[in-house]
Biopython code that builds the backbone (N, CA, C, O; Angstrom):
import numpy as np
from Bio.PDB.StructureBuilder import StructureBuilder

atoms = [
    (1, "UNK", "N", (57.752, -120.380, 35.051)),
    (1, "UNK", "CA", (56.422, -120.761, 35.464)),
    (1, "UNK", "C", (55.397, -119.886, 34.751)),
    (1, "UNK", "O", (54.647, -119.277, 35.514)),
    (2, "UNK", "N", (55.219, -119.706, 33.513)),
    (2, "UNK", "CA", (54.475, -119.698, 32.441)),
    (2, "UNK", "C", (53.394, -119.977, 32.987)),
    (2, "UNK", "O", (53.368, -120.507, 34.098)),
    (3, "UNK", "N", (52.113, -119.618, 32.190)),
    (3, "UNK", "CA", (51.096, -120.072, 31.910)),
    (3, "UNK", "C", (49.524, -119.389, 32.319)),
    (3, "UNK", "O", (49.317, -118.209, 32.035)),
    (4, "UNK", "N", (48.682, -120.036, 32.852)),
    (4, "UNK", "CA", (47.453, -119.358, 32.678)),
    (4, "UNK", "C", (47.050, -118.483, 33.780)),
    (4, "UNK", "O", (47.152, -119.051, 34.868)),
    (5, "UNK", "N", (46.663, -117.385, 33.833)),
    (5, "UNK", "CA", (46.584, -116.592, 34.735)),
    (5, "UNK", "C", (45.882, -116.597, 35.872)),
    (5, "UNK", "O", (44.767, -117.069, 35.648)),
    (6, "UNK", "N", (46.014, -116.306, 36.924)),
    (6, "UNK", "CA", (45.858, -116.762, 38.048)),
    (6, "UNK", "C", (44.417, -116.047, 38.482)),
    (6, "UNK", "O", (44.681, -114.970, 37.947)),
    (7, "UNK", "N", (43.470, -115.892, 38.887)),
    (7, "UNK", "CA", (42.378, -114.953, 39.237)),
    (7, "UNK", "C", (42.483, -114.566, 40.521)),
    (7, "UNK", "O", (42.592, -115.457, 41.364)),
    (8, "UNK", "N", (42.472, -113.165, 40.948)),
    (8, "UNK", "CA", (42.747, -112.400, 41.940)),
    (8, "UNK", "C", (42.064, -113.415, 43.163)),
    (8, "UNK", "O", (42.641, -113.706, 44.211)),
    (9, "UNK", "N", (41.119, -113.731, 42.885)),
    (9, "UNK", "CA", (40.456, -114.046, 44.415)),
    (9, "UNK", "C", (41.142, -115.293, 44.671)),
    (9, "UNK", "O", (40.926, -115.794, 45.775)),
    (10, "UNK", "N", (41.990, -115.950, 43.819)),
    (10, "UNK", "CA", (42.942, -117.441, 43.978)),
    (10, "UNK", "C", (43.866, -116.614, 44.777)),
    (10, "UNK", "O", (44.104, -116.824, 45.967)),
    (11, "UNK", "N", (44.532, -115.375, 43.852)),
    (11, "UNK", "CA", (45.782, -115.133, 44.596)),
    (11, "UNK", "C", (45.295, -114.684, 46.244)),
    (11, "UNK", "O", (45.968, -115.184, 47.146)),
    (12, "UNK", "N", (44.390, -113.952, 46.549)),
    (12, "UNK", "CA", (44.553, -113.356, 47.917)),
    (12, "UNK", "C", (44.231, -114.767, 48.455)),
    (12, "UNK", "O", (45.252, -115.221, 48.973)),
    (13, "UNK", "N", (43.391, -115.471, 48.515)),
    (13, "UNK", "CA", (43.017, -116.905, 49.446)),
    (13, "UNK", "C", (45.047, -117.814, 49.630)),
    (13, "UNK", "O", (45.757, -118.172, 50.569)),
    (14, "UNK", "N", (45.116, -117.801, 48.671)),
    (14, "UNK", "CA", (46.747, -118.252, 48.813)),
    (14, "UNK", "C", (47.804, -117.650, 49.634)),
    (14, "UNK", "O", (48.800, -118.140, 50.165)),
    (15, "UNK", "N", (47.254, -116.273, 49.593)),
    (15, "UNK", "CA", (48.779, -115.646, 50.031)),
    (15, "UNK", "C", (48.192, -114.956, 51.647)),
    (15, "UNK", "O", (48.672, -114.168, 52.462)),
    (16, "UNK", "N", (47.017, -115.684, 51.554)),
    (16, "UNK", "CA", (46.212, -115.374, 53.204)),
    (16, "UNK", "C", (45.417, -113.520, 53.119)),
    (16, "UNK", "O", (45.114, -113.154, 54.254)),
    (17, "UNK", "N", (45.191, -112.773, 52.354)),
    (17, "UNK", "CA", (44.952, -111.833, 52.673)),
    (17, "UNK", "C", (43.590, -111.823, 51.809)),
    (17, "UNK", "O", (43.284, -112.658, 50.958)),
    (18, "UNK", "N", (42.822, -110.674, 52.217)),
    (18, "UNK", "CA", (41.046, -110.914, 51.937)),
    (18, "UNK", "C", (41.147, -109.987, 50.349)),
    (18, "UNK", "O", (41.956, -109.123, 50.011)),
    (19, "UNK", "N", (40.361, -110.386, 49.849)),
    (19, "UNK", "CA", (40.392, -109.666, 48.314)),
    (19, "UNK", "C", (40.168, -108.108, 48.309)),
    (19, "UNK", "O", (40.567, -107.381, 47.399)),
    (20, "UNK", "N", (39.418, -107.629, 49.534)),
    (20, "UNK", "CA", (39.747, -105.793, 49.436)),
    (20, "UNK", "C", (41.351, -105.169, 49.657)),
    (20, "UNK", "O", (42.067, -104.235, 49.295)),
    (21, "UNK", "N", (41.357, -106.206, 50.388)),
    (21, "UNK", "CA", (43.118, -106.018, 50.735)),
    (21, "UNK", "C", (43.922, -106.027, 49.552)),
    (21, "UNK", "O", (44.811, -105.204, 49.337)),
    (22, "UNK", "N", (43.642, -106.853, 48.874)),
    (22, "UNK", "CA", (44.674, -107.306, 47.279)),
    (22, "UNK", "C", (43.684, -106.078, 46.314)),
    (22, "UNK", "O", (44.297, -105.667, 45.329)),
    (23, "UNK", "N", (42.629, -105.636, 46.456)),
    (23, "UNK", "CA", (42.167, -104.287, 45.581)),
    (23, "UNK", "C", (42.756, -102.947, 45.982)),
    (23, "UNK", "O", (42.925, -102.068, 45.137)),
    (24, "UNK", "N", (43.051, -102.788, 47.183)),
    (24, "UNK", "CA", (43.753, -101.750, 47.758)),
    (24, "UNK", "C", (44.482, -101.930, 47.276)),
    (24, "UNK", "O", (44.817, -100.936, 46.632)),
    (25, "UNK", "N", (45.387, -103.125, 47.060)),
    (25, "UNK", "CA", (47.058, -103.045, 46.878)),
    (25, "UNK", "C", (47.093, -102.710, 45.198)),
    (25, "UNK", "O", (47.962, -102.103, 44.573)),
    (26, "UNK", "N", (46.088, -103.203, 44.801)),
    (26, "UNK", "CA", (46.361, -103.034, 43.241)),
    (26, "UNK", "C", (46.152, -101.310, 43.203)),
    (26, "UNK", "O", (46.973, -100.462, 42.853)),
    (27, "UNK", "N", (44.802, -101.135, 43.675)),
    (27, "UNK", "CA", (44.767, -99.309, 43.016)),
    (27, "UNK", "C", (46.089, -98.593, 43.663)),
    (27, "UNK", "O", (46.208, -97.419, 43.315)),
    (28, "UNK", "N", (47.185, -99.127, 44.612)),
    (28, "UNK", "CA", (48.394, -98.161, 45.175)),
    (28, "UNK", "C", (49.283, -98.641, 44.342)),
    (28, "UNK", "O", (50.171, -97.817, 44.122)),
    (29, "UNK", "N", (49.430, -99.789, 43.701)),
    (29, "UNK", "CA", (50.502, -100.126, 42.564)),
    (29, "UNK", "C", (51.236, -101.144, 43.693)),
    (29, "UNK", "O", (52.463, -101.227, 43.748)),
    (30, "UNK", "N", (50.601, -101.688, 44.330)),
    (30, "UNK", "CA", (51.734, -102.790, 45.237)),
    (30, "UNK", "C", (51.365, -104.458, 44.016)),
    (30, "UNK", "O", (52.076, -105.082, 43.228)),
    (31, "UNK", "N", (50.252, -104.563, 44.362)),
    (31, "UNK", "CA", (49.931, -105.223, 43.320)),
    (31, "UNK", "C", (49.780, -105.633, 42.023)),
    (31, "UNK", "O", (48.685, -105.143, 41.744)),
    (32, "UNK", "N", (50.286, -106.399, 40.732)),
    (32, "UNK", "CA", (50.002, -105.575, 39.635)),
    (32, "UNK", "C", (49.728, -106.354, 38.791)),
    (32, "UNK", "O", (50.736, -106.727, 38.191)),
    (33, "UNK", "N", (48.135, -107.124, 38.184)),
    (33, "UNK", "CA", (47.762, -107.951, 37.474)),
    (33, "UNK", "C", (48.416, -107.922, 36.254)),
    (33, "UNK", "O", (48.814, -106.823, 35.867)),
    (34, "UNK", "N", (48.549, -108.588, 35.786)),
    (34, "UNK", "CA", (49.054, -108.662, 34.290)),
    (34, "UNK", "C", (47.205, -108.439, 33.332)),
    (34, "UNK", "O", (47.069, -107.749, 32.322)),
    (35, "UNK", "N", (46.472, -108.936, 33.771)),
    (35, "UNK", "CA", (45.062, -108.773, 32.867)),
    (35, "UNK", "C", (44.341, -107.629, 33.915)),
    (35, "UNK", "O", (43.625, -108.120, 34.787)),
    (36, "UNK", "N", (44.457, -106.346, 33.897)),
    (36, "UNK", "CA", (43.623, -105.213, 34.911)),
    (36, "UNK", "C", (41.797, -105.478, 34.831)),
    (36, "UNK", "O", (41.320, -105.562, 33.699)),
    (37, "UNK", "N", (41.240, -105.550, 35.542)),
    (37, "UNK", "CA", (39.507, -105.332, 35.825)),
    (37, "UNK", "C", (39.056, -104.462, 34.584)),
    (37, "UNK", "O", (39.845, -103.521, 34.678)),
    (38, "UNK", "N", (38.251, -104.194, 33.453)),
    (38, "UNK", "CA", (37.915, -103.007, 32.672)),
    (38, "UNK", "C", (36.600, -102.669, 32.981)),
    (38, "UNK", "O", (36.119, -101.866, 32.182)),
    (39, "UNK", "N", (35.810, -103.049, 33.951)),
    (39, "UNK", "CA", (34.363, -102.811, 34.241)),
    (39, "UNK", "C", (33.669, -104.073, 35.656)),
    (39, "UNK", "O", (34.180, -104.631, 36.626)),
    (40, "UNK", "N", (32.602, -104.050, 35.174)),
    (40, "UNK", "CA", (31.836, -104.569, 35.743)),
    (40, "UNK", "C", (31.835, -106.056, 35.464)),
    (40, "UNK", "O", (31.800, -106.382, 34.277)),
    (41, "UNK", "N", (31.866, -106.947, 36.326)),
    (41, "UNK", "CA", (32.007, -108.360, 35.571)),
    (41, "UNK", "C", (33.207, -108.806, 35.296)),
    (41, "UNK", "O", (33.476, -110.001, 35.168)),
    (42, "UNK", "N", (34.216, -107.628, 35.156)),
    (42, "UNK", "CA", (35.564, -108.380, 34.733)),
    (42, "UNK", "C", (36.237, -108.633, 35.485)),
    (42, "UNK", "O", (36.072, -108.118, 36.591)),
    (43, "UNK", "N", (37.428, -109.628, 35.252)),
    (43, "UNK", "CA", (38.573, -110.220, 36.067)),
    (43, "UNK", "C", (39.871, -109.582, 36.340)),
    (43, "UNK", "O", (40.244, -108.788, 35.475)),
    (44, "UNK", "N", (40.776, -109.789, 37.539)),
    (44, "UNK", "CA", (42.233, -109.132, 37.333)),
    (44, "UNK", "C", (42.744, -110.567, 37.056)),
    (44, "UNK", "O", (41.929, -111.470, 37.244)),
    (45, "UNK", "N", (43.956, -110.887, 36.644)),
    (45, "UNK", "CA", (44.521, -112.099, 35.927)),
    (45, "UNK", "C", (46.075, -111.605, 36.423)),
    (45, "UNK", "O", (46.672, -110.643, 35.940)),
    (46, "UNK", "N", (46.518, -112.374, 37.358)),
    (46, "UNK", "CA", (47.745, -112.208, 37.686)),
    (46, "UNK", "C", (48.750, -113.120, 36.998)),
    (46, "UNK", "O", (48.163, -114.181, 36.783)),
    (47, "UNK", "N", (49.938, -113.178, 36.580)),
    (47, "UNK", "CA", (50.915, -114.245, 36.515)),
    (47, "UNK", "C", (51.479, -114.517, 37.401)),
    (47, "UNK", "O", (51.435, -113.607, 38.230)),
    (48, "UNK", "N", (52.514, -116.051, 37.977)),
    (48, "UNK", "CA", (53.162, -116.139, 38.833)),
    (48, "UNK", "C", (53.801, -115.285, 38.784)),
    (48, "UNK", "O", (53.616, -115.219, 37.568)),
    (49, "UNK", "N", (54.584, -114.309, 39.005)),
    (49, "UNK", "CA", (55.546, -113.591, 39.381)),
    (49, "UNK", "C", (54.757, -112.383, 39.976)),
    (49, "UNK", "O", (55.386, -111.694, 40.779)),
    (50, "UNK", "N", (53.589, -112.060, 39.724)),
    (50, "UNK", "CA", (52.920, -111.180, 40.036)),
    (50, "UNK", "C", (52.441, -111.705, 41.864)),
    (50, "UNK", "O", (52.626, -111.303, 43.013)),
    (51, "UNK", "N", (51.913, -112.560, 41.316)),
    (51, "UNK", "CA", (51.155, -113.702, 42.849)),
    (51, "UNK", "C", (52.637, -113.510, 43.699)),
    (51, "UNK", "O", (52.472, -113.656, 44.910)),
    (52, "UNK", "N", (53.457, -113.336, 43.466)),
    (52, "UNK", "CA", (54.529, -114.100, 44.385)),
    (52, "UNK", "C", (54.458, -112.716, 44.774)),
    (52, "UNK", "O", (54.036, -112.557, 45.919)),
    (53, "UNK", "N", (54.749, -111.683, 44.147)),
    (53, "UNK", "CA", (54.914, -110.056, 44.770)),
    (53, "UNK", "C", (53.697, -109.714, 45.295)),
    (53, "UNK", "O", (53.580, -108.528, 45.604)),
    (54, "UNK", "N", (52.575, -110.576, 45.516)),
    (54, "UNK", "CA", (51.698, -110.253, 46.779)),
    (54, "UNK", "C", (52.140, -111.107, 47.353)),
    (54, "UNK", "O", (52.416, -110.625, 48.452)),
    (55, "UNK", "N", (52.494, -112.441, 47.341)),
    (55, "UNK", "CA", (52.332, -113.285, 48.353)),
    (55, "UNK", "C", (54.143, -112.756, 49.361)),
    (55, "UNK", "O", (54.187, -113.269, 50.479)),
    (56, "UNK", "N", (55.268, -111.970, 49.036)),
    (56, "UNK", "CA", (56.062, -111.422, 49.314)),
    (56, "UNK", "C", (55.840, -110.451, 50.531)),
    (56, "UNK", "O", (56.342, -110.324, 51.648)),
    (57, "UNK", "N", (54.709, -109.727, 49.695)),
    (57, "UNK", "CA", (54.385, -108.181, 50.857)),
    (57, "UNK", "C", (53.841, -108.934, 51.877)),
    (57, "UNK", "O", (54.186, -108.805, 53.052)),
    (58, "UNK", "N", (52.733, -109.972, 51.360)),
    (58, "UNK", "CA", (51.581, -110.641, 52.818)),
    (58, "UNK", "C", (52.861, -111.197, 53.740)),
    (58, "UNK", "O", (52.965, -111.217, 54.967)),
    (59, "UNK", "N", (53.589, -111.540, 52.940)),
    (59, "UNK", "CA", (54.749, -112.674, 55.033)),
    (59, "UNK", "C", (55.635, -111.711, 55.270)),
    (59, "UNK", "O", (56.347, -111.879, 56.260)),
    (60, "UNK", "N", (55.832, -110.493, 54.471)),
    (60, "UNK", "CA", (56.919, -109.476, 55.385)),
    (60, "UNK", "C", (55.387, -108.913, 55.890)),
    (60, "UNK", "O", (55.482, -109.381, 57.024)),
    (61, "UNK", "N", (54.541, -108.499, 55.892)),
    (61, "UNK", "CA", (53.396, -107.706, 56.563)),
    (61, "UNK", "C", (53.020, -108.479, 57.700)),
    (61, "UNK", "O", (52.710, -107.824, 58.695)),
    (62, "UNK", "N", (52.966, -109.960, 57.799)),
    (62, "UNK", "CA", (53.200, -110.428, 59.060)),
    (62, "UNK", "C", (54.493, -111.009, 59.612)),
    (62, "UNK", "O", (54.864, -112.011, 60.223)),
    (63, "UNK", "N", (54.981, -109.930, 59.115)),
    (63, "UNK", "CA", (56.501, -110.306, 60.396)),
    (63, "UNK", "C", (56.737, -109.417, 60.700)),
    (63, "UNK", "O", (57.918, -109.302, 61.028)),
    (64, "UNK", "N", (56.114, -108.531, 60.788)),
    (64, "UNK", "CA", (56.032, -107.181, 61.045)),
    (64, "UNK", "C", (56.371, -106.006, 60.617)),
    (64, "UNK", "O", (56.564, -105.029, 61.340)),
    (65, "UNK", "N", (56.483, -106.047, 59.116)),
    (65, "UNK", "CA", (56.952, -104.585, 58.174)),
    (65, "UNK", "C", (55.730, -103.855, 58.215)),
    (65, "UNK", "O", (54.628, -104.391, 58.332)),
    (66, "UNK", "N", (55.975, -102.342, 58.096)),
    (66, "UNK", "CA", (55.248, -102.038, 57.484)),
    (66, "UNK", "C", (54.913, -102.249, 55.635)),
    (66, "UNK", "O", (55.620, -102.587, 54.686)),
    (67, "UNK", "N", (53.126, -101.751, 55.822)),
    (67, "UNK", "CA", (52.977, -101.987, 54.208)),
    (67, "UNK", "C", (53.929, -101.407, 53.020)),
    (67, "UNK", "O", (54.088, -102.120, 52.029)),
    (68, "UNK", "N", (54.718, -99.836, 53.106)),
    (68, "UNK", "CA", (55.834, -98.898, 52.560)),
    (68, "UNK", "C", (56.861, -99.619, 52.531)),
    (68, "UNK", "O", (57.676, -99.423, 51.630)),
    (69, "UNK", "N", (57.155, -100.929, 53.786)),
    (69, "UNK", "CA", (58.734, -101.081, 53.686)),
    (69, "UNK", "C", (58.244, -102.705, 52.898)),
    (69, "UNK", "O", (59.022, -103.079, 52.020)),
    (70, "UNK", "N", (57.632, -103.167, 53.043)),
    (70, "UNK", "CA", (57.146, -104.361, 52.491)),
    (70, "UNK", "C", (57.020, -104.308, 50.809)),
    (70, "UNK", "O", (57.514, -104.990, 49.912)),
    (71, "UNK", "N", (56.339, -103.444, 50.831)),
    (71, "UNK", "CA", (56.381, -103.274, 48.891)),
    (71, "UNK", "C", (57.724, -102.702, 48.341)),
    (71, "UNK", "O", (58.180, -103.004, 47.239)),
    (72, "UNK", "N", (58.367, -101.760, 49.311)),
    (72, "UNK", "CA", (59.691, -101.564, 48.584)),
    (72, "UNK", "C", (60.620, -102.704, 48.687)),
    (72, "UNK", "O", (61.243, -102.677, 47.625)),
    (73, "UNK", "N", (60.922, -103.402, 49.187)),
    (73, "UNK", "CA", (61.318, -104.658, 49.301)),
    (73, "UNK", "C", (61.052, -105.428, 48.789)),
    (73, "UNK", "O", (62.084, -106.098, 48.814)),
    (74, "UNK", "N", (60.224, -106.068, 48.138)),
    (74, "UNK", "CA", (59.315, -106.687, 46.851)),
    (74, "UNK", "C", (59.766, -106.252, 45.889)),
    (74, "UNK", "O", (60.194, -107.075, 45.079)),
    (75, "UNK", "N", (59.857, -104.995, 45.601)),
    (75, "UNK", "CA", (60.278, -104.055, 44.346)),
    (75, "UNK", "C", (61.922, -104.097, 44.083)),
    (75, "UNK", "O", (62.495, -104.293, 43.011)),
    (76, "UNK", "N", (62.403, -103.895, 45.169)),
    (76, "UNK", "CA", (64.069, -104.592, 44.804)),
    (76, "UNK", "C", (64.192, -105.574, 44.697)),
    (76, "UNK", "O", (65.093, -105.854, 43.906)),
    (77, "UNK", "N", (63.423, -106.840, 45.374)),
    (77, "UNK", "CA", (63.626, -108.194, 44.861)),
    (77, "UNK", "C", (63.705, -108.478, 43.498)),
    (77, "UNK", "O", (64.491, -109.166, 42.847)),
    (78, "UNK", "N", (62.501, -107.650, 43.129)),
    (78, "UNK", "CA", (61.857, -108.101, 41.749)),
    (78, "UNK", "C", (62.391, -107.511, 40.559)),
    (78, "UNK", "O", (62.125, -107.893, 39.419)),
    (79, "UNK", "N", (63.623, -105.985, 41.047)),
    (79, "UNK", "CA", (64.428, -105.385, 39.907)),
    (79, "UNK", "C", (65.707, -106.056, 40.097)),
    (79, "UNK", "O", (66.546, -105.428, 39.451)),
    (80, "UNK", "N", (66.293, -107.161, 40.761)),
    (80, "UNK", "CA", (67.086, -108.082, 41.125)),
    (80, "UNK", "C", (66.992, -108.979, 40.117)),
    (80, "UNK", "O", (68.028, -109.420, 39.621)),
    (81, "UNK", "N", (65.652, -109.417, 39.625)),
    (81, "UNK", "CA", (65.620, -110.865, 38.949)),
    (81, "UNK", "C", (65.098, -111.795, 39.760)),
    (81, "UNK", "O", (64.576, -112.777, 39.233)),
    (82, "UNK", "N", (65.137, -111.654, 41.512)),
    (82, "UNK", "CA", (65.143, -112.814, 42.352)),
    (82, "UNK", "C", (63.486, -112.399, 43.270)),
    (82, "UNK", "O", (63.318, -112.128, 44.460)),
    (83, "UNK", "N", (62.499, -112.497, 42.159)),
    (83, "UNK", "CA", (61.270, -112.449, 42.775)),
    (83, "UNK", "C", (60.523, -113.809, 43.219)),
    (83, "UNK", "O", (59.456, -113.884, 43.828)),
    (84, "UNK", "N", (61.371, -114.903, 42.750)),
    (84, "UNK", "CA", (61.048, -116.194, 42.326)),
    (84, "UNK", "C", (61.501, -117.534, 43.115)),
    (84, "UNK", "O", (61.056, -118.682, 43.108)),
    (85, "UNK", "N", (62.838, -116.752, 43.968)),
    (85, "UNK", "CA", (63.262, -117.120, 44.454)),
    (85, "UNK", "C", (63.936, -116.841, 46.179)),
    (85, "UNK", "O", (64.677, -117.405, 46.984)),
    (86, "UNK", "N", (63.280, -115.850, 46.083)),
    (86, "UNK", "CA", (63.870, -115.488, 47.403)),
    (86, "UNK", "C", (63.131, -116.075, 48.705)),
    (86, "UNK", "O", (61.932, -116.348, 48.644)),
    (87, "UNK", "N", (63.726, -116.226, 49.653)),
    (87, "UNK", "CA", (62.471, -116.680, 50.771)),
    (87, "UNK", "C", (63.071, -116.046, 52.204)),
    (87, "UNK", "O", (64.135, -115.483, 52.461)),
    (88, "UNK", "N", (61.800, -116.425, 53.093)),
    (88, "UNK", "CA", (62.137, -115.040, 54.105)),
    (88, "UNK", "C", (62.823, -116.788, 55.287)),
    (88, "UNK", "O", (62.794, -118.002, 55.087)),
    (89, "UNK", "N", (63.254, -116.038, 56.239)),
    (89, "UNK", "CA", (63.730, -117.189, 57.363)),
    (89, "UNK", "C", (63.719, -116.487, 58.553)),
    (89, "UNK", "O", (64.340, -115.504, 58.149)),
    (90, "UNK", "N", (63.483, -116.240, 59.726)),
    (90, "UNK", "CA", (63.739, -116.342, 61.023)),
    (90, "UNK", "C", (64.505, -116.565, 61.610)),
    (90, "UNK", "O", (64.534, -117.732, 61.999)),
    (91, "UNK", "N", (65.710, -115.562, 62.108)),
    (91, "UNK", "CA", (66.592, -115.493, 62.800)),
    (91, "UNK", "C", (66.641, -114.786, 63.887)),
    (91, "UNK", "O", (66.364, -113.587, 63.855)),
    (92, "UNK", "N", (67.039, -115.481, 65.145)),
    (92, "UNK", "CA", (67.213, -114.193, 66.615)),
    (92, "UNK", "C", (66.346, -113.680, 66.181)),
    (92, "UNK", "O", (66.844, -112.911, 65.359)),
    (93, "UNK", "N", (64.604, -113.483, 66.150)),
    (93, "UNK", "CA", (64.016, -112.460, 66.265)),
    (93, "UNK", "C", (63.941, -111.458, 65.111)),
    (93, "UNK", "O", (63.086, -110.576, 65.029)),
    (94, "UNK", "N", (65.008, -111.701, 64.148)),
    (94, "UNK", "CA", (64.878, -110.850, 62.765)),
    (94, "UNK", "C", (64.224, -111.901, 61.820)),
    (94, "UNK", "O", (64.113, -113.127, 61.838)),
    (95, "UNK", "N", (63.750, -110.665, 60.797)),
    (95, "UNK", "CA", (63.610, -111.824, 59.087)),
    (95, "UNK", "C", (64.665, -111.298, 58.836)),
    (95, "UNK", "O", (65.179, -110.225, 59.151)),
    (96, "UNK", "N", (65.121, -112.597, 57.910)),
    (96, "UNK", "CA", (66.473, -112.496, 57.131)),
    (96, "UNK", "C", (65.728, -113.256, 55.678)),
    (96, "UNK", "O", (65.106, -114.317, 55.636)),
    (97, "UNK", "N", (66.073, -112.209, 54.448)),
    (97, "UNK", "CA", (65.720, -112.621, 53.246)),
    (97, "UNK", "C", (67.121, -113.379, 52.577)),
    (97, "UNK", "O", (68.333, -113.244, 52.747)),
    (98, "UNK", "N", (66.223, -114.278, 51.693)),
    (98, "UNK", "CA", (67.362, -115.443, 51.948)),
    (98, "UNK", "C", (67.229, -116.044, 50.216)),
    (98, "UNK", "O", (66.242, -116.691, 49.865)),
    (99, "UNK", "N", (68.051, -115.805, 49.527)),
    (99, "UNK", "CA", (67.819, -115.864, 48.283)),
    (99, "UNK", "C", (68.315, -117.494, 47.636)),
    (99, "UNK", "O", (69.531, -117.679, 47.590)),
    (100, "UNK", "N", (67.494, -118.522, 47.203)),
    (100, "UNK", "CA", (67.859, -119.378, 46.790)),
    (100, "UNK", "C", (67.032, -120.107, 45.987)),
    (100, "UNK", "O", (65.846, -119.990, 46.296)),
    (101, "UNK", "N", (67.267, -120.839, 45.035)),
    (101, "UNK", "CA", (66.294, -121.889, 44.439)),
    (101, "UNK", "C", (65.041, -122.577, 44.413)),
    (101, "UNK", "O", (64.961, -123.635, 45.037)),
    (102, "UNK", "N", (63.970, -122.106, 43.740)),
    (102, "UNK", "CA", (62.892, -122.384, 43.540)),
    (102, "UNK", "C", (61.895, -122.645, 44.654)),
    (102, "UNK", "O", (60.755, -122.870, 44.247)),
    (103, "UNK", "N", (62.122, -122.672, 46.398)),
    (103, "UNK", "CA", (61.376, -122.426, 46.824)),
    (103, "UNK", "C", (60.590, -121.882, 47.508)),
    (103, "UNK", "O", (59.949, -122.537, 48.330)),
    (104, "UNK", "N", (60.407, -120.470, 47.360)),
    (104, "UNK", "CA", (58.931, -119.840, 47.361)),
    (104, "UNK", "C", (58.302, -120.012, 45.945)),
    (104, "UNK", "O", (57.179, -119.537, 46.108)),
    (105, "UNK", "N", (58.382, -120.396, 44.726)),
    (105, "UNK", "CA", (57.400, -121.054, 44.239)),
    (105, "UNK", "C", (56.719, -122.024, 44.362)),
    (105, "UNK", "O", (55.573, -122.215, 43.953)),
    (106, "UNK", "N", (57.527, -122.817, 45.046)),
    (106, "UNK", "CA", (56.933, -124.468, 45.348)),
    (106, "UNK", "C", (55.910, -123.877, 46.102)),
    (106, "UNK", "O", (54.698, -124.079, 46.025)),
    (107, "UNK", "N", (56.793, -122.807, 47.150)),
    (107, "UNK", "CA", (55.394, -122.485, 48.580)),
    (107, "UNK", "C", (54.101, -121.991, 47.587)),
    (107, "UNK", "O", (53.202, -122.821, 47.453)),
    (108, "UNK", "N", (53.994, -121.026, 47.066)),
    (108, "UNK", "CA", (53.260, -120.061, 46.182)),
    (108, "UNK", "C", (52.345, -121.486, 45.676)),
    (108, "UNK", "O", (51.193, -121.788, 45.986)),
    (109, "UNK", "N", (53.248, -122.164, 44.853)),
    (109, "UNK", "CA", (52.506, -123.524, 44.422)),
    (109, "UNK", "C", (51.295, -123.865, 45.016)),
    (109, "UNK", "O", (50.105, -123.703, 44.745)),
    (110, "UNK", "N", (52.165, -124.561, 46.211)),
    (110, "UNK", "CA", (51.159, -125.390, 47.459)),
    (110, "UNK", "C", (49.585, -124.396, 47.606)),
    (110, "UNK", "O", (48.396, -124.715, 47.564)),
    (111, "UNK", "N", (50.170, -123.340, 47.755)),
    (111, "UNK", "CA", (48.845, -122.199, 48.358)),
    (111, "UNK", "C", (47.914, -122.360, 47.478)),
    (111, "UNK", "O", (46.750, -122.584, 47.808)),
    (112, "UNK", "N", (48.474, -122.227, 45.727)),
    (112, "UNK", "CA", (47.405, -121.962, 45.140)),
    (112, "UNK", "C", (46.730, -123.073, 44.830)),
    (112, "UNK", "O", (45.607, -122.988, 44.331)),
    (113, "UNK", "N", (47.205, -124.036, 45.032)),
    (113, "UNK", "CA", (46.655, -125.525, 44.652)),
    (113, "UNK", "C", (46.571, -126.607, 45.797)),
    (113, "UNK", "O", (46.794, -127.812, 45.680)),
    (114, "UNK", "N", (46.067, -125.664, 47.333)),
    (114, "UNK", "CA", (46.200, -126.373, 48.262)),
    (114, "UNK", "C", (46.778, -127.489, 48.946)),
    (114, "UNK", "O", (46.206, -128.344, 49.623)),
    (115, "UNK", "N", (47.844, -127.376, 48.707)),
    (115, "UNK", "CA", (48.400, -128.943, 49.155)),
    (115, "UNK", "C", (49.808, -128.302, 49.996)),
    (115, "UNK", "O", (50.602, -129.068, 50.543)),
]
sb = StructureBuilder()
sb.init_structure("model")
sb.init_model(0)
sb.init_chain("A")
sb.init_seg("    ")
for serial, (resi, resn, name, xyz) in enumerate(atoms, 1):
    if name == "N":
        sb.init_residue(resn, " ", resi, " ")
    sb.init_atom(name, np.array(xyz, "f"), 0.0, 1.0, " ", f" {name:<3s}", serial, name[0])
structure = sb.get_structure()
């Protein structure tokens, strides 16, 4: 899923969290544009894989991780290979991460292109 870069204020509206929230996350390194802000006026430019490692931390952050255990968890997904694919599920009261085929992009999809 190639292609044109995503603009920060797309990704936080998608992945439900407010754009100071996704600036915090970028200056702690949870976040990590592929195109960084260089001033005044400029843009952060995420790629999908980037969007998905916010949109990752935002549904473990409401299922109740903390923000520390949420980004490290993101971060092994994503030194896995399976940033793309993993999705969370609801079991007895736990999340259970659940690794399979293409959809949390589809989800990621939907968000960013409302549908």
């Amino acid at each position: 899923m190639e292609g044109r870069l995503i603009p920060a204020v797309e990704v936080a509206r998608a992945c439900r969290i407010s754009y100071r929230q996704l600036d915090h996350w970028d200056r702690i390194g949870i976040a990590r544009p592929h195109r960084a802000a260089s001033g005044s006026g400029s843009r952060r430019g995420y790629r999908h894989e980037d969007a998905y490692r916010v949109y990752l931390v935002a549904c473990l952050l409401r299922a109740g991780f903390s923000l520390s255990a949420a980004a490290a968890a993101a971060e092994r997904i994503a030194a896995r290979g399976e940033l793309g694919t993993a999705r969370l599920q609801a079991e007895d009261g736990a999340v259970v991460l659940v690794v399979d085929t293409q959809t949390l992009w589809d989800r990621l999809g939907r968000a960013l292109h409302g549908r």
